[in-house]
N, CA, C and O of each residue as an XYZ file, in Angstrom:
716
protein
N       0.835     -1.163      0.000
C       0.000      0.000      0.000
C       0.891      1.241      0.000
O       1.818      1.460      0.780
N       0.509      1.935     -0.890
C       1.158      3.311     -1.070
C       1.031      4.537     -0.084
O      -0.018      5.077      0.268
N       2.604      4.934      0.370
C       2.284      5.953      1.648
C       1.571      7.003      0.852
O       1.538      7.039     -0.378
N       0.896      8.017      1.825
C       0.863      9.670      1.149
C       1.602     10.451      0.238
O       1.417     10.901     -0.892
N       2.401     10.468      0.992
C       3.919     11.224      0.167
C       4.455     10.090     -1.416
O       5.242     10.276     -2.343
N       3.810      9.292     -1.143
C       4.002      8.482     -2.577
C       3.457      8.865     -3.948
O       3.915      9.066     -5.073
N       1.919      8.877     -3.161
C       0.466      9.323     -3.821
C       0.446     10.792     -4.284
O      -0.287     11.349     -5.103
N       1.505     11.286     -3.493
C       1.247     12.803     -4.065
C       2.235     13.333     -5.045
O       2.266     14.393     -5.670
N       3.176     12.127     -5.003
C       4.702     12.235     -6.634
C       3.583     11.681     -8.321
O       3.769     11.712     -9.538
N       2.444     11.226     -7.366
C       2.134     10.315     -8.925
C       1.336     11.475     -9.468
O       0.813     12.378     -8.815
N       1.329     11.241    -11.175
C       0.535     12.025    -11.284
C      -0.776     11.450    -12.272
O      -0.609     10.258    -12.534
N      -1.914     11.970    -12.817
C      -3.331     11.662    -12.506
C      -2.872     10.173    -13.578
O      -2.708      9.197    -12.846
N      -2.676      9.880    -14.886
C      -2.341      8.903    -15.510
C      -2.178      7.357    -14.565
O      -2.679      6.236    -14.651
N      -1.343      7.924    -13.800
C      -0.905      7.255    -13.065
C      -1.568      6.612    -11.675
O      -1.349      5.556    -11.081
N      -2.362      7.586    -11.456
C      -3.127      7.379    -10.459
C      -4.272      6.440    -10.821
O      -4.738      5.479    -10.208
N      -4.631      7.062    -12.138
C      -5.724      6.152    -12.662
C      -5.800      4.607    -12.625
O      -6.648      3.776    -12.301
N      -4.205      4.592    -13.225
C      -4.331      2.839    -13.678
C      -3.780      2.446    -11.957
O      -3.630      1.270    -11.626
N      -3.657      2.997    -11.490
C      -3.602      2.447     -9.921
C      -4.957      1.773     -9.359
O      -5.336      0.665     -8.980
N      -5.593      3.398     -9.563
C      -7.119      2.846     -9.043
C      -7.420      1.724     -9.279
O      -7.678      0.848     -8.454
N      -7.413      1.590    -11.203
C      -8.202      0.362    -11.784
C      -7.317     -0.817    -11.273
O      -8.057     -1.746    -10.950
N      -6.464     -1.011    -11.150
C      -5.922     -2.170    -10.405
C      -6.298     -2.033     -8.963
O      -6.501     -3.191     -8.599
N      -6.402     -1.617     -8.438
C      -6.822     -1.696     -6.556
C      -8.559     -2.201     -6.974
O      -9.137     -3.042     -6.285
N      -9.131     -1.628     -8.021
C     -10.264     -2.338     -7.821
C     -10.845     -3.699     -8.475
O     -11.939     -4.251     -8.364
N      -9.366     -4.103     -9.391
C      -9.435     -4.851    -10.005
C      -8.993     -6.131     -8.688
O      -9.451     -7.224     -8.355
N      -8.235     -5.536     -8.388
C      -7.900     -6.553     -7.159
C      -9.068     -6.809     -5.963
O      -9.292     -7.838     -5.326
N      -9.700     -5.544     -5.898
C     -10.797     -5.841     -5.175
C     -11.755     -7.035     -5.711
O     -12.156     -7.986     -5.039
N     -12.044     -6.753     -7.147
C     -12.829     -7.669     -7.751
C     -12.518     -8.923     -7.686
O     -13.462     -9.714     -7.653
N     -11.186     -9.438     -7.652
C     -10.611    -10.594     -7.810
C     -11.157    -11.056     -6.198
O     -12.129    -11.705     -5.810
N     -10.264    -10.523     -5.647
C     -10.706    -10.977     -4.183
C     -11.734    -11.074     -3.218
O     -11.704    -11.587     -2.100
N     -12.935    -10.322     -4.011
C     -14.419    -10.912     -3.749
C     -14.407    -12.202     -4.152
O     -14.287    -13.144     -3.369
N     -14.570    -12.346     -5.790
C     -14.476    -13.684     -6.271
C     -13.961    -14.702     -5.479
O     -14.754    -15.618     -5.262
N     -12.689    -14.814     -4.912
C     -12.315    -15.943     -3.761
C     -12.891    -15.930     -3.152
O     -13.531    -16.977     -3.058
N     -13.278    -14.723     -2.084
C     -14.082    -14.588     -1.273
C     -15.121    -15.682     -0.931
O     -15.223    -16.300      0.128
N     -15.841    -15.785     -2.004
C     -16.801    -16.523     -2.289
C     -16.798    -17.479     -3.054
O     -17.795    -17.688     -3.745
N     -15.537    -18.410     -3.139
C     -15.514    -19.786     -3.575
C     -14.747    -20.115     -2.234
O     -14.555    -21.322     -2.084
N     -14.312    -19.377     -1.319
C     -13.834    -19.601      0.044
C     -12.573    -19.634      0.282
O     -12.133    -19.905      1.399
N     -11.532    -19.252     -1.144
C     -10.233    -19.584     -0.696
C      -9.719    -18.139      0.023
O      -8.541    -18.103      0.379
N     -10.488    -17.061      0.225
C      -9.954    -16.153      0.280
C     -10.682    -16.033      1.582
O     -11.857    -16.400      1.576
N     -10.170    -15.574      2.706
C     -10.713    -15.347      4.510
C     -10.652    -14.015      5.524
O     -11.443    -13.748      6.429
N      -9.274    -13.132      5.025
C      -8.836    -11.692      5.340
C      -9.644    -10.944      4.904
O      -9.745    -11.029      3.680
N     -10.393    -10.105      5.449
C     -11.615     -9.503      5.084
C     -11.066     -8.087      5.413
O     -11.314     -7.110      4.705
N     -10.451     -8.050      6.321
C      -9.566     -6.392      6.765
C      -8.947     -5.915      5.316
O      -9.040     -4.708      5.095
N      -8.307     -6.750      4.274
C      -7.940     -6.858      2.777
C      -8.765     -5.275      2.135
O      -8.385     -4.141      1.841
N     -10.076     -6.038      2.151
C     -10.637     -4.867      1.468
C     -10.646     -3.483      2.189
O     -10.434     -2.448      1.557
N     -10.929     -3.495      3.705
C     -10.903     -1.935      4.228
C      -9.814     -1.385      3.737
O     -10.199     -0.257      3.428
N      -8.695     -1.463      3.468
C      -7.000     -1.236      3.342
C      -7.490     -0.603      2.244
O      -7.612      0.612      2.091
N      -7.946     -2.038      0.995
C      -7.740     -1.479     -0.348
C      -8.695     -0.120     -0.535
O      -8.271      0.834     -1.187
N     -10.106     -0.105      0.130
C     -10.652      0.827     -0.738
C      -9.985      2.454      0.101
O     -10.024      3.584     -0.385
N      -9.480      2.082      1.312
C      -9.003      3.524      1.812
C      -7.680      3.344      0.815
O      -8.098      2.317      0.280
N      -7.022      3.461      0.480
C      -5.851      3.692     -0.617
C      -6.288      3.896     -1.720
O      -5.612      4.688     -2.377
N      -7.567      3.311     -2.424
C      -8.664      3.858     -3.662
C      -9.060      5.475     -2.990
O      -9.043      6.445     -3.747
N      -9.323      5.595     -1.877
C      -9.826      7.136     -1.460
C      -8.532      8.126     -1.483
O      -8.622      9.266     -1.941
N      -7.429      7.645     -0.998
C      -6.178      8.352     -1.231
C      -5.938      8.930     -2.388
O      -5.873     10.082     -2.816
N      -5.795      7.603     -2.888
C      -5.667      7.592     -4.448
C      -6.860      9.068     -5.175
O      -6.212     10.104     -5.327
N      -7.739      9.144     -5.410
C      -8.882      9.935     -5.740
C      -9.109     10.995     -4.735
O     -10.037     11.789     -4.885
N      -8.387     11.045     -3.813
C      -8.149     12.374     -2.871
C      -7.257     13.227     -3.582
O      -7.493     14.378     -3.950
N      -5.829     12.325     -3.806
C      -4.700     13.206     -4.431
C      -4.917     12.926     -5.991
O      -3.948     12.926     -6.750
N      -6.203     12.689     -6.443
C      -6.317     12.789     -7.814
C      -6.986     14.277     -8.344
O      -6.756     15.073     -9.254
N      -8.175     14.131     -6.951
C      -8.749     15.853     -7.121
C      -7.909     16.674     -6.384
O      -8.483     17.639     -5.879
N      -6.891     16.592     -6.202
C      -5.917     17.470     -5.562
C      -5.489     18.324     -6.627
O      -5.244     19.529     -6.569
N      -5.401     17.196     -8.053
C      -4.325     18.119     -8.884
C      -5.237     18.963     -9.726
O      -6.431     18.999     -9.428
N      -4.899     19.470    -10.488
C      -5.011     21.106    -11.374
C      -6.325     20.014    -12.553
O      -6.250     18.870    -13.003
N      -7.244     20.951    -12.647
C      -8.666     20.680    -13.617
C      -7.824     19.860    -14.937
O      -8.134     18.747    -15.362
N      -6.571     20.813    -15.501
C      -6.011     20.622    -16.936
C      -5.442     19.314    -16.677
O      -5.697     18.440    -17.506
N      -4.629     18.980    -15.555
C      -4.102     17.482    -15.287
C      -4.572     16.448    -15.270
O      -3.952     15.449    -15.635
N      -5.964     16.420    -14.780
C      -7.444     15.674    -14.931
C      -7.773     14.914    -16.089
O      -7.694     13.705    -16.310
N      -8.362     16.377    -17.145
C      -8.528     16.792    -18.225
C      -7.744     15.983    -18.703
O      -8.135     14.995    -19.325
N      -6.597     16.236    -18.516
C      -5.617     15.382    -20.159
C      -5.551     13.283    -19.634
O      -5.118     12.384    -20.355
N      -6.006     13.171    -18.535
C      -6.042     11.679    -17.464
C      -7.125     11.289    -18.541
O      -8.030     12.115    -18.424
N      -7.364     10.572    -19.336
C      -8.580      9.217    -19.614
C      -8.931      8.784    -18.400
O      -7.860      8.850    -17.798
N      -9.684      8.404    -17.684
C     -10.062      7.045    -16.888
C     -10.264      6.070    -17.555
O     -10.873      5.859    -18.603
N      -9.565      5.336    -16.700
C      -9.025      3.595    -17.386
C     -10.509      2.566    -16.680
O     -11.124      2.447    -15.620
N     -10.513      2.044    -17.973
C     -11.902      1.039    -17.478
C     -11.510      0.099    -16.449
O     -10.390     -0.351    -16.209
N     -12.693     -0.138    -15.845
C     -12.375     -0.935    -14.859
C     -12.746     -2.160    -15.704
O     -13.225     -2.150    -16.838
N     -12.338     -3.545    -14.703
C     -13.261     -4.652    -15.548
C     -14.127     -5.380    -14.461
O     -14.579     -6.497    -14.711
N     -14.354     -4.793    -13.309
C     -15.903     -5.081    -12.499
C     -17.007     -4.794    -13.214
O     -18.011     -5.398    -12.834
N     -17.178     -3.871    -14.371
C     -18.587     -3.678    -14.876
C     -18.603     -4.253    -16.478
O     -18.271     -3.509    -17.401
N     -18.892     -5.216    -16.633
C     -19.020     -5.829    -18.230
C     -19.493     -4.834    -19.024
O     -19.886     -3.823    -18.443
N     -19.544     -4.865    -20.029
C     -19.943     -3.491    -21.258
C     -21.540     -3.868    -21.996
O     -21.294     -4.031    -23.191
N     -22.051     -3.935    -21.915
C     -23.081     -4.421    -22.716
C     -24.054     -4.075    -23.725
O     -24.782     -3.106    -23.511
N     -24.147     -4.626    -24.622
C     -24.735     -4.165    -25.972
C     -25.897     -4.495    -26.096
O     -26.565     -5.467    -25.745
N     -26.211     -2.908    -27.034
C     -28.189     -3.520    -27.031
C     -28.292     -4.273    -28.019
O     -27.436     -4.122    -28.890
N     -29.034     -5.013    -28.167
C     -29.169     -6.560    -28.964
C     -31.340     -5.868    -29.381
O     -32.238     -5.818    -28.541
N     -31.449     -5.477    -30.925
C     -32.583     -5.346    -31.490
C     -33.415     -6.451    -30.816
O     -32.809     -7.452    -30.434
N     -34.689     -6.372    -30.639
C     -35.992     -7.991    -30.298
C     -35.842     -7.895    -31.725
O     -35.552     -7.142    -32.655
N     -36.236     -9.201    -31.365
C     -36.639    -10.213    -32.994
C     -38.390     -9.573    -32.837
O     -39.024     -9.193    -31.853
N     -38.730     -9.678    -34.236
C     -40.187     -9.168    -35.008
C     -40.723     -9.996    -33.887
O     -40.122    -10.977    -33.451
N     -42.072     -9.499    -33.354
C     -43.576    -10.582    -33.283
C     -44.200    -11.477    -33.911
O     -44.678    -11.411    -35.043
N     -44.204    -12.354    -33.160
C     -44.883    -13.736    -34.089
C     -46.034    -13.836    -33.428
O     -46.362    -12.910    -32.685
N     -46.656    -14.696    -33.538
C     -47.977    -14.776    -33.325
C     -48.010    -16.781    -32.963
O     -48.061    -17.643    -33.840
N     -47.965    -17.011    -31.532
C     -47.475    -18.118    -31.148
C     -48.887    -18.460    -29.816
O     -49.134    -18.011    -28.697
N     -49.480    -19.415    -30.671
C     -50.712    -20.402    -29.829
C     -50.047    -20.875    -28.427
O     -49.104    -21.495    -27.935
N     -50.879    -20.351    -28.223
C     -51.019    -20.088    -26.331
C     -50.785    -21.880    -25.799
O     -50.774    -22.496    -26.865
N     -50.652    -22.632    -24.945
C     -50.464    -23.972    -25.052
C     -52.075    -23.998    -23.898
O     -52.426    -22.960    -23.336
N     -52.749    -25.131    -23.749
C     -53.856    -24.752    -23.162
C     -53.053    -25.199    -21.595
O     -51.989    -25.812    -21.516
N     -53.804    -24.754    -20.549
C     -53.583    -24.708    -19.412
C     -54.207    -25.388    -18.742
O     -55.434    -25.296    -18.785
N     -53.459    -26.476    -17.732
C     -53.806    -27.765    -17.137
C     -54.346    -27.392    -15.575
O     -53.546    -26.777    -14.869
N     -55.265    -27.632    -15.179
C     -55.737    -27.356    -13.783
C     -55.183    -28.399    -13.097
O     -55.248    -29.595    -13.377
N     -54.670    -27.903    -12.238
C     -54.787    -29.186    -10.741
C     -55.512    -29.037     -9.861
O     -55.898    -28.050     -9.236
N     -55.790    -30.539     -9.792
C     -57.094    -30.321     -8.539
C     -56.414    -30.679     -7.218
O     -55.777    -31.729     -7.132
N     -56.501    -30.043     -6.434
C     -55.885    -30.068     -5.007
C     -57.059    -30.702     -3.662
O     -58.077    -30.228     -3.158
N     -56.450    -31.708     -3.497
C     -57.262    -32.122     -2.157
C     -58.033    -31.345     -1.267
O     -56.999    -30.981     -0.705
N     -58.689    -30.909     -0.791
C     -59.063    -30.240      0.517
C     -58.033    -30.066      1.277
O     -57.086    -30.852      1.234
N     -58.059    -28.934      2.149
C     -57.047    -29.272      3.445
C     -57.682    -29.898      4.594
O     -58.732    -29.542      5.130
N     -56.979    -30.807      4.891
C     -57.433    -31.693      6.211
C     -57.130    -30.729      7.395
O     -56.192    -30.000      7.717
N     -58.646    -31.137      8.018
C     -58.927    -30.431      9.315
C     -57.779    -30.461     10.261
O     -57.106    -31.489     10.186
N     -57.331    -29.422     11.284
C     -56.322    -29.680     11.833
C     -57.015    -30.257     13.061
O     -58.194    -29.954     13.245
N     -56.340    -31.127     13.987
C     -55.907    -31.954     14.765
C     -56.416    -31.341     15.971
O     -55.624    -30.524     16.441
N     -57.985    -31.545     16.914
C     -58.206    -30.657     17.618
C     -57.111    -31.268     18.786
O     -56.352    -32.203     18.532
N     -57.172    -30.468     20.318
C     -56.228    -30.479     21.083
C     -56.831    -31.644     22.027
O     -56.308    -31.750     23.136
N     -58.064    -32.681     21.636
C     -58.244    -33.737     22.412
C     -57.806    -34.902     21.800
O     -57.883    -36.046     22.249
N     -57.335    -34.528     20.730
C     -57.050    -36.016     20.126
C     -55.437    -35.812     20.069
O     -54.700    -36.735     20.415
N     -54.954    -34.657     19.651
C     -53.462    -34.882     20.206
C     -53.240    -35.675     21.629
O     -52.481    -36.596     21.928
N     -54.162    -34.976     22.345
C     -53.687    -35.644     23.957
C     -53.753    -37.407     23.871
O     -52.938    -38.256     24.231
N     -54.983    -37.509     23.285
C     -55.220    -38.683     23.055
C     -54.000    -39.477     22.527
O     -53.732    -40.575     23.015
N     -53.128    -38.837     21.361
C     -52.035    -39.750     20.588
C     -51.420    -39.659     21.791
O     -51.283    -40.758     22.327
N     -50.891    -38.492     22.569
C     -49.642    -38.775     23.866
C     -50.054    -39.752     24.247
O     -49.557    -40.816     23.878
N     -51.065    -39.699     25.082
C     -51.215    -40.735     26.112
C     -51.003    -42.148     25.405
O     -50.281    -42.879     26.082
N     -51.400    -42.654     24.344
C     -51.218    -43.745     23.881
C     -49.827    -43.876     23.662
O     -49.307    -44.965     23.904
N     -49.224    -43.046     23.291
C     -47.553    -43.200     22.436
C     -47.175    -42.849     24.384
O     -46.421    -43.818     24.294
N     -47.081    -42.555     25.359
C     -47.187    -43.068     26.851
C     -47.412    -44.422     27.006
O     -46.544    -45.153     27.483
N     -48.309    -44.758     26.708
C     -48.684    -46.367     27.385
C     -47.636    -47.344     26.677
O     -47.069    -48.266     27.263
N     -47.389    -46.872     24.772
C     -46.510    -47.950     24.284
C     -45.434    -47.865     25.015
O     -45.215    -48.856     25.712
N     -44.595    -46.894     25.091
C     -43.596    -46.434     25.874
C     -43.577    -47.603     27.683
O     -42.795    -48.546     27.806
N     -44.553    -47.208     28.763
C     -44.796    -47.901     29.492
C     -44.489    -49.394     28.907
O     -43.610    -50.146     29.325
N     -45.196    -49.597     28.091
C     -45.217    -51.348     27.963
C     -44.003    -51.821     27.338
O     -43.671    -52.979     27.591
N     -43.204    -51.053     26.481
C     -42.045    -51.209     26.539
C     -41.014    -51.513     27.634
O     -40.231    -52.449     27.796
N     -41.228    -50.631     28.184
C     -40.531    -50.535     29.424
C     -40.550    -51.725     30.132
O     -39.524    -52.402     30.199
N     -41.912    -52.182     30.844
C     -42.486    -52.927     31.199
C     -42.131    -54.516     31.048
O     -41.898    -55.297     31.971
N     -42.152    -54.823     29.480
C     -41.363    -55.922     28.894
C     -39.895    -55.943     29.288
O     -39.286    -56.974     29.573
N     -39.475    -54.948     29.283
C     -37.635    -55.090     29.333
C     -37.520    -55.428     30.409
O     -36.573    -56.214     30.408
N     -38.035    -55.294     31.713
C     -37.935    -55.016     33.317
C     -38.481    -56.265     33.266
O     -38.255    -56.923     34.281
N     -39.281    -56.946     32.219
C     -39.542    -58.613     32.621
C     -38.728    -59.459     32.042
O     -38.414    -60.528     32.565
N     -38.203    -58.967     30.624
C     -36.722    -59.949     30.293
C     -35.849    -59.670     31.222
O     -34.880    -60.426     31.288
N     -35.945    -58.372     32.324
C     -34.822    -58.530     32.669
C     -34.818    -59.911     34.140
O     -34.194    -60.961     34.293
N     -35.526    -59.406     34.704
C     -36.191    -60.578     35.914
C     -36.379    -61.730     35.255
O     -36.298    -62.667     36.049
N     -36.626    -62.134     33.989
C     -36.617    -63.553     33.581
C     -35.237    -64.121     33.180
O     -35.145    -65.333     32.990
N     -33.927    -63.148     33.010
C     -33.188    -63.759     32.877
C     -32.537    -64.032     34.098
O     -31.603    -64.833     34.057
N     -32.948    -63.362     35.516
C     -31.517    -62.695     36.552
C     -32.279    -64.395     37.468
O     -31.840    -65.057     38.408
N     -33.603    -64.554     36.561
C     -34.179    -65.896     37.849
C     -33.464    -67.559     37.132
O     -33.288    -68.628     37.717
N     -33.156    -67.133     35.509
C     -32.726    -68.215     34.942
C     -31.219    -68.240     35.493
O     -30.714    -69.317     35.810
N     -30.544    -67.094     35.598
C     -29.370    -67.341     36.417
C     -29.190    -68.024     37.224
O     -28.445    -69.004     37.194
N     -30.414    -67.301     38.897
C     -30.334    -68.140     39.766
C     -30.827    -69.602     39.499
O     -30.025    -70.333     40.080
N     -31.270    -69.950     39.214
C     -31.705    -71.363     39.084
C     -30.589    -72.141     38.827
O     -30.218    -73.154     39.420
N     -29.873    -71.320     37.478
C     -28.867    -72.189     36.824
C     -27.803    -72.511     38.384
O     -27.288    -73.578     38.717
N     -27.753    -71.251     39.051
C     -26.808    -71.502     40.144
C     -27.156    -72.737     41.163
O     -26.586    -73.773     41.506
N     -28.148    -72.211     41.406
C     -28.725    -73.320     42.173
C     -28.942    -74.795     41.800
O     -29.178    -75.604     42.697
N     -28.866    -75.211     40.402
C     -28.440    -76.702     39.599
C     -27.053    -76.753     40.168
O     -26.660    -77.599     40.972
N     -26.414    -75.853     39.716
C     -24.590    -75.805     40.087
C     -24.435    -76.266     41.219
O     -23.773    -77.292     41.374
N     -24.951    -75.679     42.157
C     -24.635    -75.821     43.835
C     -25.492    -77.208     44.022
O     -25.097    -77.858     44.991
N     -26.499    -77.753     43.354
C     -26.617    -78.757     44.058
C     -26.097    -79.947     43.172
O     -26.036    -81.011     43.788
N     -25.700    -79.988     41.817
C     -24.669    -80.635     41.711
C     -23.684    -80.883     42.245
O     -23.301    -82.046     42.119
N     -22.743    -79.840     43.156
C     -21.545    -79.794     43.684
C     -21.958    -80.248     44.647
O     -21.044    -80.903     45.149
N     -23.185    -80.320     45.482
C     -23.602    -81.123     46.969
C     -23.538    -82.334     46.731
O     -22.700    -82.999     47.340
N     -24.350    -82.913     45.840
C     -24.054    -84.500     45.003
C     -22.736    -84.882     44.887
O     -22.168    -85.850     45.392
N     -22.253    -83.889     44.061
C     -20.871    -85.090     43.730
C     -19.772    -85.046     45.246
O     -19.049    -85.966     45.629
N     -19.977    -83.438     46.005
C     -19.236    -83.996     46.940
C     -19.615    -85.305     48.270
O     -18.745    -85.864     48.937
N     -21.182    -85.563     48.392
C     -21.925    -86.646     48.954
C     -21.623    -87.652     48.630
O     -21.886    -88.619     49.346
N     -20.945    -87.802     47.403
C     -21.499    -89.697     46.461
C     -19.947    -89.904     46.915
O     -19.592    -91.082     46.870
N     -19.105    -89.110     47.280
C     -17.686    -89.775     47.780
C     -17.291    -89.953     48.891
O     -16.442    -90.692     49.391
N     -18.235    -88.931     49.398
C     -18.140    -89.207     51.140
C     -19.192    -90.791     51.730
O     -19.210    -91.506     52.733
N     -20.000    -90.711     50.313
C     -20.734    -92.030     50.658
C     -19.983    -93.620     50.316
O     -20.129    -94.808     50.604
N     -19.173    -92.794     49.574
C     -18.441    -94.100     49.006
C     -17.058    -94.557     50.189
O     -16.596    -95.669     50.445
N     -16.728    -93.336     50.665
C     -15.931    -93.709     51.494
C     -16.524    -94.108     52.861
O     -15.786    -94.542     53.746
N     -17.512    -94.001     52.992
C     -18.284    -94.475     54.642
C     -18.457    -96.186     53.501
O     -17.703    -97.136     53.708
N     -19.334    -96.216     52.617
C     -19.545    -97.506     52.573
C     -18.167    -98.405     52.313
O     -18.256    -99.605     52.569
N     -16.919    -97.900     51.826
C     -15.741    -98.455     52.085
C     -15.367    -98.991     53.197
O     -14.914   -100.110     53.438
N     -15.674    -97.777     54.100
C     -14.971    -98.168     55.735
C     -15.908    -98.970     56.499
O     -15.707    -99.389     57.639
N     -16.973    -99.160     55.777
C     -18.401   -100.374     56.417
C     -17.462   -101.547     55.841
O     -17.145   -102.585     56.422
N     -17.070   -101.088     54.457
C     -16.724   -102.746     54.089
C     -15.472   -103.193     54.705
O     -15.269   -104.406     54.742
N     -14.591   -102.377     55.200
C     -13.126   -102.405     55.973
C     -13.749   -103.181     57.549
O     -13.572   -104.292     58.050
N     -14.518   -101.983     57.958
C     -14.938   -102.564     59.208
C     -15.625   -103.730     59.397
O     -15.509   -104.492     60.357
N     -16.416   -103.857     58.355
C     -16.896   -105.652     58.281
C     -15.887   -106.263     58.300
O     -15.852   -106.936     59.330
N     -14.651   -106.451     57.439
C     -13.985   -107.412     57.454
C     -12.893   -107.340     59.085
O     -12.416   -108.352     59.600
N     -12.787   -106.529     59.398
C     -11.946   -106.774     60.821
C     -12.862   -107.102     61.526
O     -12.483   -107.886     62.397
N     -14.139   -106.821     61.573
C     -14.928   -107.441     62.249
C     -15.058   -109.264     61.997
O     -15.162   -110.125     62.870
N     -15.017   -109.409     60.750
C     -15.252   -110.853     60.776
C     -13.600   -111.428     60.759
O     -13.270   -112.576     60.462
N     -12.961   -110.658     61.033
C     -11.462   -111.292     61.374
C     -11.065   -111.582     63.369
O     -10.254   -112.222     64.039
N     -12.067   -110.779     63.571
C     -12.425   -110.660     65.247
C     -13.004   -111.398     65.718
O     -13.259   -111.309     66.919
């Protein structure tokens, strides 16, 4: 960006094609702007105060210095040409299709909404309801299963303690019949 004392060596020619580039650059950098590659937005305050500099120390100088300056086109504004209409023709109308539109359905008085809660409530409840009974139907298949476990383990530790009493019956019979 060009100091003051810069702006005030140039003269209007010069100033011009400055401008048109500061706003050409402006133009450019909207364009990013808005495909997103471009994010510094402080960018433009800068540029257009140095466009005001610029056109401060442009009407600074003498009417004749002006005068002999062209202004240089910018290319933010496309040029556009008038283009003649083509003659009138005389072109059959196409006929026009009606649609027929449903009625609007009555809205929903405020007893039958309540009505859907409470029901979409109860499914809810019975949902609930079910889960809290799979859950108690599985926590009782547990216990049970435990309780097979534990009395398996009472069995098998019984059938050896039985085997060893009826051992020591059969030990003790025989010292007995050795007596």
């Amino acid at each position: 960006m060009p100091t003051w004392e810069e702006i005030k060596k140039l003269d209007a020619t010069e100033i011009n094609k400055k401008v048109a580039e500061l706003r050409k650059e402006i133009f450019e950098k909207k364009q990013k702007l808005l495909r997103g590659e471009h994010k510094d937005i402080s960018e433009f305050k800068k540029l257009k105060k140095t466009i005001a500099r610029l056109l401060t120390a442009f009407n600074a100088l003498p009417a004749e210095a002006r005068a002999k300056a062209l202004p240089v086109k910018t290319p933010t504004k496309p040029e556009v040409k008038a283009v003649k209409a083509a003659p009138k023709t005389k072109v059959k109308k196409p006929v026009k299709t009606v649609e027929v539109k449903e009625p609007p359905k009555p809205e929903k008085s405020a007893e039958k909404v309540k009505k859907e809660v409470k029901q979409e409530e109860k499914k809810e409840e019975k949902k609930t309801e079910k889960k809290a009974e799979k859950k108690t139907e599985k926590k009782e298949e547990k216990r049970e299963v435990k309780k097979e476990i534990k009395k398996e383990k009472a069995v098998k530790a019984k059938k050896p303690v039985k085997q060893k009493a009826e051992k020591k019956t059969a030990k003790s019979k025989k010292e007995e019949k050795k007596r």
